[in-house]
Rosetta silent file (secondary structure, phi, psi, omega in degrees, C-alpha in Angstrom):
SEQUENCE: XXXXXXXXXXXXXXXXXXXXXXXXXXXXXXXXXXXXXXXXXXXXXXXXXXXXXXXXXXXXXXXXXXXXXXXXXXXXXXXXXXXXXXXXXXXXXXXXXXX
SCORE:     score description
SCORE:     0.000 S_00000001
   1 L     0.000  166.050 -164.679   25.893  -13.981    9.963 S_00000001
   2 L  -164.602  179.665 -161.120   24.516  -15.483    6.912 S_00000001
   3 L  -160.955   87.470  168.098   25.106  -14.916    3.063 S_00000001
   4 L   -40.038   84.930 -175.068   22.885  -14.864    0.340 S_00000001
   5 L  -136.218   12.103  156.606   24.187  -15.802   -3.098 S_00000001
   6 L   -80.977   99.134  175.636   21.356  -17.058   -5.583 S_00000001
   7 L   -98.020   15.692  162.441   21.492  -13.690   -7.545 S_00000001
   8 L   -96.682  -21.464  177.541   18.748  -15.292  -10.002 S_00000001
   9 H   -91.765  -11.449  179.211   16.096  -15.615   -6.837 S_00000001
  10 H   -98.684   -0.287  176.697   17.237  -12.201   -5.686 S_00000001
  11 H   -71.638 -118.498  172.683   16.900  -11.369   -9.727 S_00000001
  12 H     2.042  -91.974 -149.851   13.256  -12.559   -9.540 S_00000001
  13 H   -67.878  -32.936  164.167   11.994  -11.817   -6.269 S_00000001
  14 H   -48.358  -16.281 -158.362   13.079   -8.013   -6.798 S_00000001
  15 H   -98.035  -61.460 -158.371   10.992   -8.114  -10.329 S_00000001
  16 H   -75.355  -10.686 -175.915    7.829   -8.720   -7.790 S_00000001
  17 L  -109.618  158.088 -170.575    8.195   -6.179   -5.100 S_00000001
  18 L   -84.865  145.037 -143.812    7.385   -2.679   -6.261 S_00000001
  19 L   -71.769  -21.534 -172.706   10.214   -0.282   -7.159 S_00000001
  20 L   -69.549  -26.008  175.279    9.891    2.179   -4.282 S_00000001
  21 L   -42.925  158.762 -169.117   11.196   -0.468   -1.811 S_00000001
  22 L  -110.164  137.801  171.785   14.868   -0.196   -0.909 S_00000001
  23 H   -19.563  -65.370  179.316   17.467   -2.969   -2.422 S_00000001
  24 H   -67.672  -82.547 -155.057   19.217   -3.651    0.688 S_00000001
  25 H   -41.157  -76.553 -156.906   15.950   -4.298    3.008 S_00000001
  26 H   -59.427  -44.829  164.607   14.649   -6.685    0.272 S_00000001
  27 H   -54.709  -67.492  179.885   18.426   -8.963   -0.080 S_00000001
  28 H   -44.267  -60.167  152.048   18.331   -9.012    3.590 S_00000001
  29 H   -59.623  -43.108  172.454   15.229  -10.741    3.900 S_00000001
  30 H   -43.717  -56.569  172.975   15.652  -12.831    1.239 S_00000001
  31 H   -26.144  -48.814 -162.970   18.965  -13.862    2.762 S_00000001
  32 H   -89.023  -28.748  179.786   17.314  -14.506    5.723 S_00000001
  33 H   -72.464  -29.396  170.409   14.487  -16.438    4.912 S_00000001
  34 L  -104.947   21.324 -147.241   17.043  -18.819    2.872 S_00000001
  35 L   -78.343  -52.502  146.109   19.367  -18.718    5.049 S_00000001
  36 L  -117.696  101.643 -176.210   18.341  -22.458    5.780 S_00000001
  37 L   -33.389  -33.565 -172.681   16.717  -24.254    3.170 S_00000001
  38 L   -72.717  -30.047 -171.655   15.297  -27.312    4.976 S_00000001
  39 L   -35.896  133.945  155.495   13.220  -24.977    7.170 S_00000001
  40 E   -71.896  164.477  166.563    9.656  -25.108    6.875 S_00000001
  41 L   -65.632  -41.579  157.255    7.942  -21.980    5.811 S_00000001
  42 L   -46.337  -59.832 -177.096    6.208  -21.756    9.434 S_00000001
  43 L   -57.380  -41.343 -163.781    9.701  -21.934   10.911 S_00000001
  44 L   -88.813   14.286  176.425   11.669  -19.287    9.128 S_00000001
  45 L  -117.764  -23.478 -179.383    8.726  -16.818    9.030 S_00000001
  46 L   -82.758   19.228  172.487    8.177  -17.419   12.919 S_00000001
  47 L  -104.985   -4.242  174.952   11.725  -15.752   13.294 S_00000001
  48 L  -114.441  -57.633  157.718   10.190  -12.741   11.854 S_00000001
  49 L  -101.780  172.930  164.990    6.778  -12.737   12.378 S_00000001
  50 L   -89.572  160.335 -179.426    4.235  -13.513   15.136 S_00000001
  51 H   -47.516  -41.649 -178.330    2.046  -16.945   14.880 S_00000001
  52 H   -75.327  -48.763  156.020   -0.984  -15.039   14.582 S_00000001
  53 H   -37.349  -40.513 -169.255    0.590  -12.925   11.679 S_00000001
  54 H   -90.448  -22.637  160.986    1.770  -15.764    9.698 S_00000001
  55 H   -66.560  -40.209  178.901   -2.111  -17.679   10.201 S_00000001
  56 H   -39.214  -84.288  171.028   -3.221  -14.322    8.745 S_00000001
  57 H   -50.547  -29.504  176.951   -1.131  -13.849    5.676 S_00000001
  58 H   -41.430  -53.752 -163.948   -0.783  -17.328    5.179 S_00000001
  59 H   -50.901  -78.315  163.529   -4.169  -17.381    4.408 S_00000001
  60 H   -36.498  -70.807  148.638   -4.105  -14.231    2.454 S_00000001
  61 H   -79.858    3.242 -178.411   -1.328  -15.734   -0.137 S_00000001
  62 L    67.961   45.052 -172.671   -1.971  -18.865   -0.075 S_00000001
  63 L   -87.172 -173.704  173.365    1.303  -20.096    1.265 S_00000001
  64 L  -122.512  131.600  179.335    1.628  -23.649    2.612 S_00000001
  65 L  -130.790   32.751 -178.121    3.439  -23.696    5.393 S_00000001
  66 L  -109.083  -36.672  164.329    4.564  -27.018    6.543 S_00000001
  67 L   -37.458  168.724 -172.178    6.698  -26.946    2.585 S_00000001
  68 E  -105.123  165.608 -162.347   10.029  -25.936    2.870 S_00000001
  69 L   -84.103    2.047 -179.195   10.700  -22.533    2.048 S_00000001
  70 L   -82.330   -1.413  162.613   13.153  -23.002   -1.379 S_00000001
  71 L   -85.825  -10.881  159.952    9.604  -23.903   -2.388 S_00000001
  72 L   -15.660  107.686  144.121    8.141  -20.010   -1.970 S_00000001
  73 L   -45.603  157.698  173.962    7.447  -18.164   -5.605 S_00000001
  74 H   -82.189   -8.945  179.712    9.283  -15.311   -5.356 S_00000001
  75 H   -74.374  -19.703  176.764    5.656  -13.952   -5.600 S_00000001
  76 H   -64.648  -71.189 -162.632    5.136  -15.622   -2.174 S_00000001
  77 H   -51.874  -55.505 -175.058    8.654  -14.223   -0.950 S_00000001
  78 H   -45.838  -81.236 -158.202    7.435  -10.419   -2.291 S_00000001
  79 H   -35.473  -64.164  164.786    4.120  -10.670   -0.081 S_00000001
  80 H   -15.520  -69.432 -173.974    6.213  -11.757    2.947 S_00000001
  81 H   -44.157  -60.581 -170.315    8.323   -9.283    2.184 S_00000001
  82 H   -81.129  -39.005  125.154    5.975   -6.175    2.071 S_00000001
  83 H   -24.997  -99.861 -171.072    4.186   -7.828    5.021 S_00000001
  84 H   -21.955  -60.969 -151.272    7.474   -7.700    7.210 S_00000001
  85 H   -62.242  -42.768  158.665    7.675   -3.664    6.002 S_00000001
  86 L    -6.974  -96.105 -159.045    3.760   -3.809    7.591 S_00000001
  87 L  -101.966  -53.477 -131.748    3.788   -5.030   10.629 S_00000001
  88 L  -112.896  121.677 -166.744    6.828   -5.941   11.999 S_00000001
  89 L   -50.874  129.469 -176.009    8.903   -2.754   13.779 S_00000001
  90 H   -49.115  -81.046 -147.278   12.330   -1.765   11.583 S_00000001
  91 H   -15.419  -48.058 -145.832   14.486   -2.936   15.089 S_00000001
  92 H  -119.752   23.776  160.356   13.263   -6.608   14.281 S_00000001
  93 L   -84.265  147.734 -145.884   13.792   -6.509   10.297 S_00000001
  94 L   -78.555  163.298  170.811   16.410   -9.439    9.154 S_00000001
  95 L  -156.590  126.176  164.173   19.804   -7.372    8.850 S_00000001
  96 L   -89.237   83.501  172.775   23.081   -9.124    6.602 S_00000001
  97 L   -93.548   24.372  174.287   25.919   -8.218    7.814 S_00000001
  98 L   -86.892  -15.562  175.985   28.179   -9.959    6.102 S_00000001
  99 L  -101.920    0.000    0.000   28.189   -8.238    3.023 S_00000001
């Protein structure tokens, strides 16, 4: 279980994903993605995505992905985000169940 509680990056990164998206889906990934800070951006996205996904998009936003991931824009974290809702099958979307 894990626990989210920077409600100014979950502020933010909600201002960048588009309004139709649902609340909950969008905390949960956030959550999960900070879940450990030190991570690189390659690690905590290969818990989500496949290798070949994450060479894609990287690419596509311009992330870096040997930084650690509290360095993401939340504009960064949005793409991810709506990426995940893409590709990756609801079963294997991040889920917080702690709240």
């Amino acid at each position: 279980m894990y626990f989210c509680n920077n409600k100014y990056i979950h502020y933010v990164f909600l201002q960048t994903v588009d309004c139709y998206l649902s609340d909950r889906r969008s905390f949960d990934f956030l959550c999960f993605i900070l879940k450990y800070p030190d991570l690189s951006v390659r690690t905590a996205l290969k818990k989500i995505f496949r290798k070949r996904q994450i060479r894609e998009f990287s690419h596509k936003y311009g992330l870096k992905l040997d930084d650690v991931v509290t360095l993401l824009l939340p504009e960064q974290l949005s793409d991810c985000f709506i990426e995940m809702l893409r590709v990756v099958p609801d079963k294997f979307h991040p889920e917080n169940r702690s709240l």
